[in-house]
C-alpha positions in Angstrom: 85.4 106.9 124.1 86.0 104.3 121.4 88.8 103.9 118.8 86.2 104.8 116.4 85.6 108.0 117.4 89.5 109.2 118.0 90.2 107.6 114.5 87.3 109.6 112.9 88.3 112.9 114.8 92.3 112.8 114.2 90.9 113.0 110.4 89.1 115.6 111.4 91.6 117.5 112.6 93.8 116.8 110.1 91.7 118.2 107.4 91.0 121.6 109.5 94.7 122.0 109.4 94.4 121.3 105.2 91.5 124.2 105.4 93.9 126.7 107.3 95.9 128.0 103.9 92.3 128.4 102.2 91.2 130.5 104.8 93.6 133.1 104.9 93.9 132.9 101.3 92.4 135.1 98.7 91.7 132.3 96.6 88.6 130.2 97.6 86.8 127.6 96.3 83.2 127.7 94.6 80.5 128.4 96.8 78.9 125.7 95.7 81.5 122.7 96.6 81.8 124.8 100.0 78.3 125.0 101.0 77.7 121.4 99.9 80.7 120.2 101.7 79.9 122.4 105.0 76.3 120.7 104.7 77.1 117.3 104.4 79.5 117.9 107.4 76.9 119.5 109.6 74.6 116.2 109.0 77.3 114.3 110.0 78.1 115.8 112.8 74.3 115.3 113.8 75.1 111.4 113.4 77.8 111.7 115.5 75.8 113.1 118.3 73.4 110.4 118.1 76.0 107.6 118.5 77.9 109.6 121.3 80.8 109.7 119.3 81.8 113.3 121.0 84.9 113.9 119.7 83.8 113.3 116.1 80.9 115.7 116.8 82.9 118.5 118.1 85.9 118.1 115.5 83.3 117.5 112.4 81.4 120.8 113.8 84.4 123.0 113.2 85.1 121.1 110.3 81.6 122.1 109.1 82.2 125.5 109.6 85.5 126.0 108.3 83.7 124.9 105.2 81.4 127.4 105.3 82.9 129.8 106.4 85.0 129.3 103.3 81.8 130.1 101.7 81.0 132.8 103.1 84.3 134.6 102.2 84.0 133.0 98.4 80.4 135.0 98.0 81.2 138.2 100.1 84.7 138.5 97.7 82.6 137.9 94.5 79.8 140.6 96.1 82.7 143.3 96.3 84.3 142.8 93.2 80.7 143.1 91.5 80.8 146.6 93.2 84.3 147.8 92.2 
């Protein structure tokens, strides 16, 4: 384990814990910053694995998916207030 990779996953970390209050909220934002954003992460998460920078992988992987799942509840919340 190098400094590089504790450094990169503490910020990590710390921006999961930012994504908490969006998650449980019922405001979200735009599908389009999320999916980009959960994209972007997911790529580098796949250059984390190739440099064996594990901790990095696995805390950019949930960081990834926090985004999307951010996403997610952005267009299932827009489908249901299209059929109300």
């Amino acid at each position: 384990m190098t400094w590089q990779d504790i450094v990169l996953s503490v910020g990590s970390w710390i921006f999961i814990a930012a994504l908490v209050p969006s998650l449980l909220s019922k405001d979200k934002p735009p599908i389009a910053t999320s999916l980009s954003t959960g994209s972007v992460l997911l790529v580098y998460t796949v250059v984390y694995v190739s440099l064996h920078l594990w901790l990095s992988t696995a805390s950019t992987g949930i960081l990834a998916l926090a985004w999307l799942a951010l996403g997610a509840q952005k267009y299932r919340a827009k489908n249901h207030a299209e059929a109300v």
